[in-house]
C-alpha positions as CSV (number, residue, x, y, z in Angstrom):
1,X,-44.9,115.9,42.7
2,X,-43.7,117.2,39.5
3,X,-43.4,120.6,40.7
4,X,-40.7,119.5,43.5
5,X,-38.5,117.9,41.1
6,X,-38.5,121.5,38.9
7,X,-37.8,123.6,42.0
8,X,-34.9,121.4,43.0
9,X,-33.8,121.8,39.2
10,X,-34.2,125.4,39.2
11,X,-32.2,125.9,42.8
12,X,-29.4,124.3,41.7
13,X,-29.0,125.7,38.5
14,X,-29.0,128.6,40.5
15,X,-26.0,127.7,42.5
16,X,-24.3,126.2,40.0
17,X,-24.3,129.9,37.9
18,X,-23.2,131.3,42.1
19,X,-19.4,131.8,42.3
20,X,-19.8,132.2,46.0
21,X,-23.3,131.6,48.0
22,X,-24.3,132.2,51.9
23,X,-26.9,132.8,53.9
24,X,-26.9,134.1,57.5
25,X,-29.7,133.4,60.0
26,X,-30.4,136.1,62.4
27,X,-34.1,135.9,64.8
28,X,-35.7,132.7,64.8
29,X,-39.0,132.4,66.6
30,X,-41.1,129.2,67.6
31,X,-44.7,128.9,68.3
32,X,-46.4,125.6,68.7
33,X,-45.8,124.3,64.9
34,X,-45.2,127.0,62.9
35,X,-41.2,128.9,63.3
36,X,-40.2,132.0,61.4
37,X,-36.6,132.5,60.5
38,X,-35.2,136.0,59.8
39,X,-31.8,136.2,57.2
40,X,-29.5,137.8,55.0
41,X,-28.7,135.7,51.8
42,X,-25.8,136.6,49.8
43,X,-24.6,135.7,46.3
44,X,-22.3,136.6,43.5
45,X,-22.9,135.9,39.9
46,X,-20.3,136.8,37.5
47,X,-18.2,139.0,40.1
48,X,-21.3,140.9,40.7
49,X,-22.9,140.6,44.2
50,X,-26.1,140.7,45.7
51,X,-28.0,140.5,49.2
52,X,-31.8,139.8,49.9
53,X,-32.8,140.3,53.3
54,X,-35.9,137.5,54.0
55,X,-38.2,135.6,56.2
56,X,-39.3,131.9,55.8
57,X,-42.0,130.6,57.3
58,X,-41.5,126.3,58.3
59,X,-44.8,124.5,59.3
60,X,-44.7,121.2,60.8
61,X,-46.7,118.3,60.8
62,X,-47.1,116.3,64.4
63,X,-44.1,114.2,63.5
64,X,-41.7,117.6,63.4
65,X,-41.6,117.3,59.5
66,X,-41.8,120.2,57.5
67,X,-44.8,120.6,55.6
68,X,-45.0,123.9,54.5
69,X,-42.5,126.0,53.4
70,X,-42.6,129.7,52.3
71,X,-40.1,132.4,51.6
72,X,-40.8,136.2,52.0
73,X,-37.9,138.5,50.3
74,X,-37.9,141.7,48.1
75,X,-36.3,140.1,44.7
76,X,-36.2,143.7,43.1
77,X,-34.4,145.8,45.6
78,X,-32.3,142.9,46.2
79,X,-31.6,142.3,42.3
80,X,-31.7,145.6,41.0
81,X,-30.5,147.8,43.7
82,X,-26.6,147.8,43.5
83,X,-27.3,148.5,39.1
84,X,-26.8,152.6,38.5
85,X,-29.4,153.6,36.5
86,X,-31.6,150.9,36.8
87,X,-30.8,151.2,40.4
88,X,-32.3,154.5,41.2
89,X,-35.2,153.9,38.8
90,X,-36.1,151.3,40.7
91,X,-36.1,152.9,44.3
92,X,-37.9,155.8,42.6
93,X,-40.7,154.0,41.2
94,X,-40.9,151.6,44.2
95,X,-41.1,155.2,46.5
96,X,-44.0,155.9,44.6
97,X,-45.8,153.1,44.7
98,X,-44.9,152.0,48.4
99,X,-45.6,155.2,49.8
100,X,-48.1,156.6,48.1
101,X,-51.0,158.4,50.2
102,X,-53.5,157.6,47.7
């Protein structure tokens, strides 16, 4: 599993660049094998901070291991949204897009 050993690479790089990381879980819901986890993760990168709000889906196998794993967050609002200018650009052209009638 190549790709396992890069991920793992690539999250802690990221914390390692973090000078302060959390994450807060809020609604967690359970059906049969499959749970989805509501939260709030929060990091700082050079003084600057930053908050995704997110859901993860877990699937487990019949021996309550995970198997599946997947993340649901909006990077962009989350990355770009506290930035002035690039900020506001961003909301704009997302209200476009988002809720556009067409």
């Amino acid at each position: 599993r190549i790709g396992t050993d890069e991920y793992i690479k690539a999250q802690e790089g990221l914390i390692k660049r973090c000078d302060d990381i959390h994450l807060e879980p809020h609604s967690i819901a359970i059906s049969k094998n499959i749970a989805f986890i509501e939260w709030t993760m929060g990091l700082k990168i050079k003084g600057v901070g930053f908050l995704y709000d997110g859901t993860t889906r877990l699937i487990y196998d019949k021996n309550c291991k995970v198997k599946e794993h997947r993340d649901h967050f909006d990077y962009c609002s989350g990355t770009f949204g506290n930035i002035q200018v690039i900020g506001s650009f961003f909301q704009w052209l997302y209200s476009r897009f988002a809720y556009s009638n067409s």
